[in-house]
Residue frames as qw, qx, qy, qz and C-alpha x, y, z in Angstrom:
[[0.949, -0.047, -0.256, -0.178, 8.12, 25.95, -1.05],
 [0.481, -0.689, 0.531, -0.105, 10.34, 24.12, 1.58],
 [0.197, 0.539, -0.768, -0.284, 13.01, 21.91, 0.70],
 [0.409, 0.038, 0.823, -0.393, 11.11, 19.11, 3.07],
 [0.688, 0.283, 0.609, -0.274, 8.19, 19.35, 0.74],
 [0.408, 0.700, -0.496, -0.314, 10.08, 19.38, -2.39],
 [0.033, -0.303, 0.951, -0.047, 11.65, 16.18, -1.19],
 [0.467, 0.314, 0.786, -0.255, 8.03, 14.57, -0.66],
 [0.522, 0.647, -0.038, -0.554, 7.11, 15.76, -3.87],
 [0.443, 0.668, -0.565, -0.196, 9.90, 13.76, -5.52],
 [0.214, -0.183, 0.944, -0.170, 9.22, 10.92, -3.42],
 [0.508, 0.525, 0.480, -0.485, 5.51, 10.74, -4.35],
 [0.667, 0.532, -0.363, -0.375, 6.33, 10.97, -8.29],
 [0.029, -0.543, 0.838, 0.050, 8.65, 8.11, -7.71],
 [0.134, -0.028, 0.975, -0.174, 6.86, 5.75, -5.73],
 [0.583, 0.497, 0.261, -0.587, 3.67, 6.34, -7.80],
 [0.472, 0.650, -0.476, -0.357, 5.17, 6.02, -10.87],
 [0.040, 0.144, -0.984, 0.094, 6.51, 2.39, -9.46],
 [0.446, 0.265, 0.765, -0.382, 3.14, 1.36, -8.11],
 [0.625, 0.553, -0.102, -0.542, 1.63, 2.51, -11.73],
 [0.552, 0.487, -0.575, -0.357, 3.94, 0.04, -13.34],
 [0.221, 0.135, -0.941, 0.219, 4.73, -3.11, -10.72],
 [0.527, -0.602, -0.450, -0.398, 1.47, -2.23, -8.37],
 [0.478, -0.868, -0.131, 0.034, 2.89, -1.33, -5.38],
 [0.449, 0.384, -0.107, 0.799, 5.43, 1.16, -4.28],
 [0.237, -0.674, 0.081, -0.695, 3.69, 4.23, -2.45],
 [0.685, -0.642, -0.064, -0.338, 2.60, 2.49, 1.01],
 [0.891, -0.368, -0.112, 0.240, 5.34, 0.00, 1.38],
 [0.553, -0.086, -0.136, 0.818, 8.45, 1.85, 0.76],
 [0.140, -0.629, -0.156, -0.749, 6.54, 5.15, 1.48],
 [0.734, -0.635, -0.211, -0.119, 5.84, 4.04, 4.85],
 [0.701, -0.275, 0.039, 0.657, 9.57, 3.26, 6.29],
 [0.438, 0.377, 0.084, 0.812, 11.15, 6.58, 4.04],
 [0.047, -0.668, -0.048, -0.741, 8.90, 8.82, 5.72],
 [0.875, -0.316, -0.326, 0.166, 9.56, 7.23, 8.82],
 [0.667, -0.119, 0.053, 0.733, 13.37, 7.86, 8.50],
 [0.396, 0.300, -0.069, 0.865, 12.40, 11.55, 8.05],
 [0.055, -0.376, -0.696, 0.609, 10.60, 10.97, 11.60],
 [0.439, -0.222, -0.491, -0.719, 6.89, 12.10, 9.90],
 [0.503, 0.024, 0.720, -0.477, 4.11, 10.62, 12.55],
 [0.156, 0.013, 0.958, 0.241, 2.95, 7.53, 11.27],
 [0.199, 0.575, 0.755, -0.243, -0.49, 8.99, 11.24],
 [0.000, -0.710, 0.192, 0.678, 0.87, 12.10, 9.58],
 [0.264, -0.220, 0.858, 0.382, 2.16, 9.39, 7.02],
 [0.277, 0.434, 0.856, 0.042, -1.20, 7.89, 6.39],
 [0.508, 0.676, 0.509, -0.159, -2.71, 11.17, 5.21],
 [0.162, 0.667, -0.548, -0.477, -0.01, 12.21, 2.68],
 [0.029, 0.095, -0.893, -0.438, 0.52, 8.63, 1.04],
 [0.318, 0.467, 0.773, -0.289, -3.28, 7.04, 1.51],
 [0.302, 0.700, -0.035, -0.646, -4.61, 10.23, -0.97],
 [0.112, -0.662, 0.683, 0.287, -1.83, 9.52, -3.30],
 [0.219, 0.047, 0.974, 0.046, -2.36, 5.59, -3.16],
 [0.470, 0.537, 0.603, -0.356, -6.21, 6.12, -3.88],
 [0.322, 0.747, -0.129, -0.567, -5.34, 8.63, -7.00],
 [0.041, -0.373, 0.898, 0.231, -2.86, 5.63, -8.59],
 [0.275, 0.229, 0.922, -0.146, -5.56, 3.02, -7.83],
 [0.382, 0.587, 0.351, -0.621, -8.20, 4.93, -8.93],
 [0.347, 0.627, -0.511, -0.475, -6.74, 5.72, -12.65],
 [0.120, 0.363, -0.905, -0.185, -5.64, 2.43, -13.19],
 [0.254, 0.345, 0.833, -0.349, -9.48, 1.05, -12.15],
 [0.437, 0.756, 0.418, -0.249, -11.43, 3.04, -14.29],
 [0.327, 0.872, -0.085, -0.353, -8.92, 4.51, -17.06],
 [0.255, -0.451, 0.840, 0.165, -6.16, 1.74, -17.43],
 [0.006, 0.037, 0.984, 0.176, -7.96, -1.78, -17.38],
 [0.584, 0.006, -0.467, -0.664, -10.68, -2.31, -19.05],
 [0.362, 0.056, -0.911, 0.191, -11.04, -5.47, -17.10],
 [0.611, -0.611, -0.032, -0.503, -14.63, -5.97, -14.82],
 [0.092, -0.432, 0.799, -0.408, -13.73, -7.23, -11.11],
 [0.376, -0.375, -0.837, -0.130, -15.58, -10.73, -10.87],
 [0.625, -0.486, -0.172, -0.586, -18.66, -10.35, -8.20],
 [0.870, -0.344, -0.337, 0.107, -17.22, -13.26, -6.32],
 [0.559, 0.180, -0.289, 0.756, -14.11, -11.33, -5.24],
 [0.033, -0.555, 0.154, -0.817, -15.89, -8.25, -4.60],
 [0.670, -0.607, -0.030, -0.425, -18.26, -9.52, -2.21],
 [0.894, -0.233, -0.243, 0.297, -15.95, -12.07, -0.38],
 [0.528, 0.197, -0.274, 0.779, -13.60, -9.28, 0.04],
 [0.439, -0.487, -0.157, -0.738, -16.33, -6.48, 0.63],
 [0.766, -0.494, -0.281, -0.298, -17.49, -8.75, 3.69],
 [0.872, -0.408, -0.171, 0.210, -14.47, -10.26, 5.18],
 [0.642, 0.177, -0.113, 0.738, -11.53, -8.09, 4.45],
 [0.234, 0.516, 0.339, 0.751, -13.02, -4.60, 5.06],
 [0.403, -0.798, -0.169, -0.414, -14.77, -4.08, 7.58],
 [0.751, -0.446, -0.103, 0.475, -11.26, -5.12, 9.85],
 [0.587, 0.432, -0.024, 0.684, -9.64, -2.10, 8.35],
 [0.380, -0.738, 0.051, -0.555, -11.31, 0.34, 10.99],
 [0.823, -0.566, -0.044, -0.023, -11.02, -1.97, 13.80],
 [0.823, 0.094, -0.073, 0.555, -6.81, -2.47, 13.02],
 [0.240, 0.525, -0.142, 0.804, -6.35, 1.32, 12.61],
 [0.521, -0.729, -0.106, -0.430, -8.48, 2.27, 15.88],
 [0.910, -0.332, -0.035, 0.244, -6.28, -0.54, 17.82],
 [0.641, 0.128, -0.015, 0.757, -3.08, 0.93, 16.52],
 [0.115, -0.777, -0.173, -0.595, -4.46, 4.57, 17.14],
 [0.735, -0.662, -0.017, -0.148, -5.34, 3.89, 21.09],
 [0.778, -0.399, 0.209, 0.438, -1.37, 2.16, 21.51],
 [0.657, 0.681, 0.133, 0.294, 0.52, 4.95, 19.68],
 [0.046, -0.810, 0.512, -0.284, 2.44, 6.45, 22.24],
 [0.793, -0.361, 0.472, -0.131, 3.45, 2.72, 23.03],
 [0.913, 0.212, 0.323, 0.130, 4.91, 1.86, 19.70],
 [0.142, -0.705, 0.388, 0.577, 7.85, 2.73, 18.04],
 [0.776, 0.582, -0.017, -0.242, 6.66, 2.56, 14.24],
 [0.456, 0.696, -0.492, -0.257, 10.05, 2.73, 12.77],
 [0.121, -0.249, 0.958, -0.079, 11.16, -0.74, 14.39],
 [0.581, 0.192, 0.755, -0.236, 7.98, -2.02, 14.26],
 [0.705, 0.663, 0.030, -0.252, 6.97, -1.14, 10.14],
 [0.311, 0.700, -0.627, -0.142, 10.55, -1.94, 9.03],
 [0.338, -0.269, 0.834, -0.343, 10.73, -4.99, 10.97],
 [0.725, 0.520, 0.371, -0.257, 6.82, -6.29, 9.32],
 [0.517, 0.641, -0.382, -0.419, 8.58, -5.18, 6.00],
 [0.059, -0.585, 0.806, -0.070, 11.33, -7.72, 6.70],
 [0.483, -0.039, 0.831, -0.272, 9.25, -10.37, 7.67],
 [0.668, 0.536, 0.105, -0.505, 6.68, -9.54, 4.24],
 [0.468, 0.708, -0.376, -0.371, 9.51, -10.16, 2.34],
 [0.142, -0.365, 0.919, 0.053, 10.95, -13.13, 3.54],
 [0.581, 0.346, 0.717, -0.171, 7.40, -14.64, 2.84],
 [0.505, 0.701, -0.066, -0.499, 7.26, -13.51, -0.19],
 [0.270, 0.701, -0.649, -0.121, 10.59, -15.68, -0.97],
 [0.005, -0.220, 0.971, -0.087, 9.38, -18.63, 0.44],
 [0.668, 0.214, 0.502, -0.505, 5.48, -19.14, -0.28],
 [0.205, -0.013, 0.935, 0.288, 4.55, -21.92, -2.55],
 [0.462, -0.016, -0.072, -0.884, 1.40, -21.94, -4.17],
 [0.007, -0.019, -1.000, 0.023, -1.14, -23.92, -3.08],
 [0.313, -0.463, -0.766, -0.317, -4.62, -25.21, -2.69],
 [0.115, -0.165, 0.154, -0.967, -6.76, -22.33, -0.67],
 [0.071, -0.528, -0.845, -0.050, -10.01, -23.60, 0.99],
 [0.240, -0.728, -0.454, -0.455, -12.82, -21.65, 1.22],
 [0.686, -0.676, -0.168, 0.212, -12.67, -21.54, 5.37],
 [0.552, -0.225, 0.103, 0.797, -8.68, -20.22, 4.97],
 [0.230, 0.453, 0.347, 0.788, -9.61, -17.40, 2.22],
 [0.310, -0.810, -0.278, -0.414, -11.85, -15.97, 4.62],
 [0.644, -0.687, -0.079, 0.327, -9.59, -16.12, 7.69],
 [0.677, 0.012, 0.273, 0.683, -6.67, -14.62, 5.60],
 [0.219, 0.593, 0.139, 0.763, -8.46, -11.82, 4.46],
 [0.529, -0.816, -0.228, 0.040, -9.83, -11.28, 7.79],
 [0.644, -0.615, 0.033, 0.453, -6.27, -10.93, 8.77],
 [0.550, 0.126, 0.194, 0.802, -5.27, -8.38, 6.16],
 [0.146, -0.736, -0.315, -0.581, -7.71, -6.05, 6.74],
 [0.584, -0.788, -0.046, 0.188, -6.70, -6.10, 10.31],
 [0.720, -0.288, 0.266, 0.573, -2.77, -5.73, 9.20],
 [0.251, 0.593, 0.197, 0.739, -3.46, -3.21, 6.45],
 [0.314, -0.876, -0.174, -0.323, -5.51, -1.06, 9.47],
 [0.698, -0.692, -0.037, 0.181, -2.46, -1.93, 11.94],
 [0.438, -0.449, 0.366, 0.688, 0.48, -0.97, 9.92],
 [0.155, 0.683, -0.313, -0.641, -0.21, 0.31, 6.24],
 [0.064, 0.359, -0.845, -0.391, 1.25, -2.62, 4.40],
 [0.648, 0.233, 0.649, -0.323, -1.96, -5.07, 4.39],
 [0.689, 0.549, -0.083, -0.466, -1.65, -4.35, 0.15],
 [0.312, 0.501, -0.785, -0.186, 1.40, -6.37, -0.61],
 [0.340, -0.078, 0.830, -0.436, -0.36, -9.07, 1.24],
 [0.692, 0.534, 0.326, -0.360, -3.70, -9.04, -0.59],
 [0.510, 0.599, -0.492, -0.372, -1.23, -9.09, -3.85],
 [0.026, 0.430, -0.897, 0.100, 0.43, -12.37, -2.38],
 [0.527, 0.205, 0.727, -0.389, -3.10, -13.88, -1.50],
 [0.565, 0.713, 0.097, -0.403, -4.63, -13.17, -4.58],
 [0.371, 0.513, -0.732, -0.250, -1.19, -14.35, -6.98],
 [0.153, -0.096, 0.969, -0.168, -1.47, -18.07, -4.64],
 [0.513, 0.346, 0.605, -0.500, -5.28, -18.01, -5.15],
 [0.611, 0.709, 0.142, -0.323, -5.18, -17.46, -9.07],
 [0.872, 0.016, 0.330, 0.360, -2.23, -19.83, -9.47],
 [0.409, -0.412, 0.238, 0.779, -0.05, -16.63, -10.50],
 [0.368, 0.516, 0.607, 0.479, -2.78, -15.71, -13.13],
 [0.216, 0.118, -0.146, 0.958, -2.29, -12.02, -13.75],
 [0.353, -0.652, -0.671, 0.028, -5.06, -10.55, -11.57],
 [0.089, 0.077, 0.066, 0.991, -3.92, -6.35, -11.85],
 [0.341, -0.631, -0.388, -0.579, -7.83, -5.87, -11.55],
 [0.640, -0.700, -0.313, -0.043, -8.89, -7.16, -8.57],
 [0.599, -0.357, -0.237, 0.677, -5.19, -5.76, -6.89],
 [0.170, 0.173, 0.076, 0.967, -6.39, -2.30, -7.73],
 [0.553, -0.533, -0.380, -0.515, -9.70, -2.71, -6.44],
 [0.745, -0.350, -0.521, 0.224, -8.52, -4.15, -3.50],
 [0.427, -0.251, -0.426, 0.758, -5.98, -1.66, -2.86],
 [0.299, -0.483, -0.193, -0.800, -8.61, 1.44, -3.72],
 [0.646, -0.499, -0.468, -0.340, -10.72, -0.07, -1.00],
 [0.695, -0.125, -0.411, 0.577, -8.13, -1.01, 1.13],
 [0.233, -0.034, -0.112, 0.965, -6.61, 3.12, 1.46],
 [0.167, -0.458, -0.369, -0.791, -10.23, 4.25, 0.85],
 [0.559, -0.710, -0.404, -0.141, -12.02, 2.95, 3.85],
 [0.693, -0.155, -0.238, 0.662, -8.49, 3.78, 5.99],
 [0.307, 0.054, 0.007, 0.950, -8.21, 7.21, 5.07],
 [0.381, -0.573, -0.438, -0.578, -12.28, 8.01, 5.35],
 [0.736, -0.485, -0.467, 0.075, -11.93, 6.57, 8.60],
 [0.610, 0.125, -0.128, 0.772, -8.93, 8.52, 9.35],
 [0.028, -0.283, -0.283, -0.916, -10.38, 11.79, 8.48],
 [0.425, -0.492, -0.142, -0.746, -13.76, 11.76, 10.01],
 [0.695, -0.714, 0.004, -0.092, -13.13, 9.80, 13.83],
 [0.816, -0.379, -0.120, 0.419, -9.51, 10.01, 14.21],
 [0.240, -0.883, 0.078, 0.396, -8.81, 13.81, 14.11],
 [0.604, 0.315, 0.339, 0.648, -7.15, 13.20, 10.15],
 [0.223, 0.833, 0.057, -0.503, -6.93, 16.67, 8.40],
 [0.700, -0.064, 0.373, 0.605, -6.36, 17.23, 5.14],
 [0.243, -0.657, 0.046, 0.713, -4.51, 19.87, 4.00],
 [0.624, 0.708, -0.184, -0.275, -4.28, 21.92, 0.58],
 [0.368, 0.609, -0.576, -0.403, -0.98, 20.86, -0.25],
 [0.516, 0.072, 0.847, 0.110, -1.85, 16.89, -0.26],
 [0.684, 0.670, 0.272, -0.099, -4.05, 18.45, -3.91],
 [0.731, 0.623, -0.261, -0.093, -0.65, 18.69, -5.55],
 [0.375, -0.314, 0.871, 0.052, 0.91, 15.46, -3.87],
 [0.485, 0.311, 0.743, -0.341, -2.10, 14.39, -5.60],
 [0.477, 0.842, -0.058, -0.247, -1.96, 15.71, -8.82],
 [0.098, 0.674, -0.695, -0.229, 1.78, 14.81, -8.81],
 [0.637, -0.044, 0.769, -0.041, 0.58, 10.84, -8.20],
 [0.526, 0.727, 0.190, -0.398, -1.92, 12.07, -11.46],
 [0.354, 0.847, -0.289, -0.272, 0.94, 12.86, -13.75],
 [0.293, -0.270, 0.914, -0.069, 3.08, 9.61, -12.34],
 [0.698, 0.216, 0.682, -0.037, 0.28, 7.61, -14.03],
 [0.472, 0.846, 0.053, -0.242, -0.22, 9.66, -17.02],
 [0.201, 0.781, -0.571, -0.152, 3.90, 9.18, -17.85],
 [0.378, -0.374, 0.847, 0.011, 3.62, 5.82, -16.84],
 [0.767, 0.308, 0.528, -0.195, 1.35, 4.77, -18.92],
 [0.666, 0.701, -0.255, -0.037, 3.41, 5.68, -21.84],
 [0.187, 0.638, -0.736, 0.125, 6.40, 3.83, -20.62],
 [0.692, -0.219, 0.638, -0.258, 4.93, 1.05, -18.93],
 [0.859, 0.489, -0.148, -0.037, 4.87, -1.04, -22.86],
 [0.319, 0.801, -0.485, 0.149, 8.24, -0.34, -22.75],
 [0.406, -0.527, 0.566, -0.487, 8.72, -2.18, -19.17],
 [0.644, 0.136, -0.753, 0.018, 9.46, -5.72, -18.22],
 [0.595, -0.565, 0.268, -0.506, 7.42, -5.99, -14.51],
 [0.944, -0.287, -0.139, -0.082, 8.86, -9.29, -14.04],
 [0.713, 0.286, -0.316, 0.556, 12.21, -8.46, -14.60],
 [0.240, -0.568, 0.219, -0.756, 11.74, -5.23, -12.33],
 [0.756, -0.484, -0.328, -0.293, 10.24, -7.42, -9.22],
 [0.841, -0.196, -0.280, 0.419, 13.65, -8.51, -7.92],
 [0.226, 0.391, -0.083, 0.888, 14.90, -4.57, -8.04],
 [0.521, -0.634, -0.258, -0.510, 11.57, -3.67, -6.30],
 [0.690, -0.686, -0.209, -0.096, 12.11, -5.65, -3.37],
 [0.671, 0.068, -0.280, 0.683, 15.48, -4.69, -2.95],
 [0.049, -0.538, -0.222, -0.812, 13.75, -1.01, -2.82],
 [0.680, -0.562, -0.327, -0.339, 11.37, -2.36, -0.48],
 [0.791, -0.295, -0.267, 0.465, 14.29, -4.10, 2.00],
 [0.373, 0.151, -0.098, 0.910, 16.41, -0.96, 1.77],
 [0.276, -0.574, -0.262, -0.725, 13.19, 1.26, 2.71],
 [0.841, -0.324, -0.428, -0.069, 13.02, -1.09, 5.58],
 [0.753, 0.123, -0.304, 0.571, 16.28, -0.87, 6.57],
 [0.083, 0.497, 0.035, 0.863, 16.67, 3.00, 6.09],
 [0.356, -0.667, 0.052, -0.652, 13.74, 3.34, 8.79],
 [0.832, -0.416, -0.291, 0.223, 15.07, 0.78, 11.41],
 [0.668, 0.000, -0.148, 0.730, 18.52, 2.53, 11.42],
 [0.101, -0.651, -0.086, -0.747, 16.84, 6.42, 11.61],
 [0.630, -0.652, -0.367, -0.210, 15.78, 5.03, 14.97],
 [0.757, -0.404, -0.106, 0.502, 19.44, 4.57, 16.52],
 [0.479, 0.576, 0.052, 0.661, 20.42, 8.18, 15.32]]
């Protein structure tokens, strides 16, 4: 085993084991880290995307107990989803024109500063649909479209905890991405992503006995420091 994938092994328990207890972890600061150890960005998508589905998955059918309302699925199911193909194709076609690590570290930057300055508020009908429209295009153009859907979804449900539908969302989210990946954009995946996968497996299985244990609000402000520094880490790989 090479030291390289030893190191992604021990990034992949990590940032699983975070998304198992806060809800996300693997895509955003998984994106930028494997960035900064100059991975293609498409390379990226099928090592974490697996990974992300295996987290989501558990924590959808073996975690909460919790049904996703009908009104979510389908309003998401219609407007959010079917832009996830159309974002990743666009970003496919202009890949030798972009330079990920400025341009995902850069989005991070900007995710977070909204994050520190949205207000909740009153959400029409007309806006909920144009909003997811545009995360399903912004998950397919850069990865990160999940912390988004968590931010839409905390303003829509006046900050009522809503862990279902952001595990459904992001299952769906990395599922249609990585399907899409795989069968028209020349994905492959390989044996060892079954024990990156397995290692996400065991990340949920340890978190769930320590997650009782865990204050997630108090953890939030550590996260995005995680998140900014992930950010950072792959702007500055660029000027080496």
């Amino acid at each position: 085993m090479d030291i390289l994938f030893l190191k992604l092994i021990i990034i992949i328990f990590l940032l699983s084991t975070i998304q198992s207890i806060v809800g996300v972890g693997l895509l955003i600061i998984g994106t930028p880290i494997l960035l900064a150890y100059n991975f293609d960005f498409f390379k990226i998508l099928q090592i974490l995307l697996p990974c992300s589905l295996m987290v989501n998955f558990y924590h959808l059918f073996f975690k909460n107990k919790k049904r996703v309302p009908i009104s979510f699925k389908k309003i998401f199911l219609i407007y959010c989803l079917p832009f996830v193909p159309l974002g990743l194709i666009l970003i496919y076609s202009l890949k030798d024109l972009i330079n990920f690590k400025i341009l995902i570290g850069f989005l991070i930057l900007i995710i977070l500063f909204f994050k520190k300055i949205y207000k909740v508020r009153k959400i029409t009908k007309i806006k909920k649909k144009f909003i997811l429209v545009f995360i399903g295009l912004f998950h397919g153009l850069t990865n990160l479209g999940g912390t988004l859907l968590s931010l839409f979804l905390l303003i829509n449900n006046n900050n009522i905890k809503i862990k279902k539908e952001i595990d459904y969302g992001y299952l769906c989210l990395a599922g249609i991405q990585y399907l899409f990946l795989i069968f028209f954009l020349n994905g492959e995946f390989e044996i060892k992503n079954i024990i990156l996968i397995m290692t996400s497996f065991v990340s949920c299985l340890i978190s769930n006995k320590i997650n009782k244990y865990i204050n997630q609000n108090k953890y939030s402000g550590l996260l995005d420091t995680m998140i900014f520094i992930s950010a950072i880490i792959a702007i500055a790989s660029n000027f080496k």
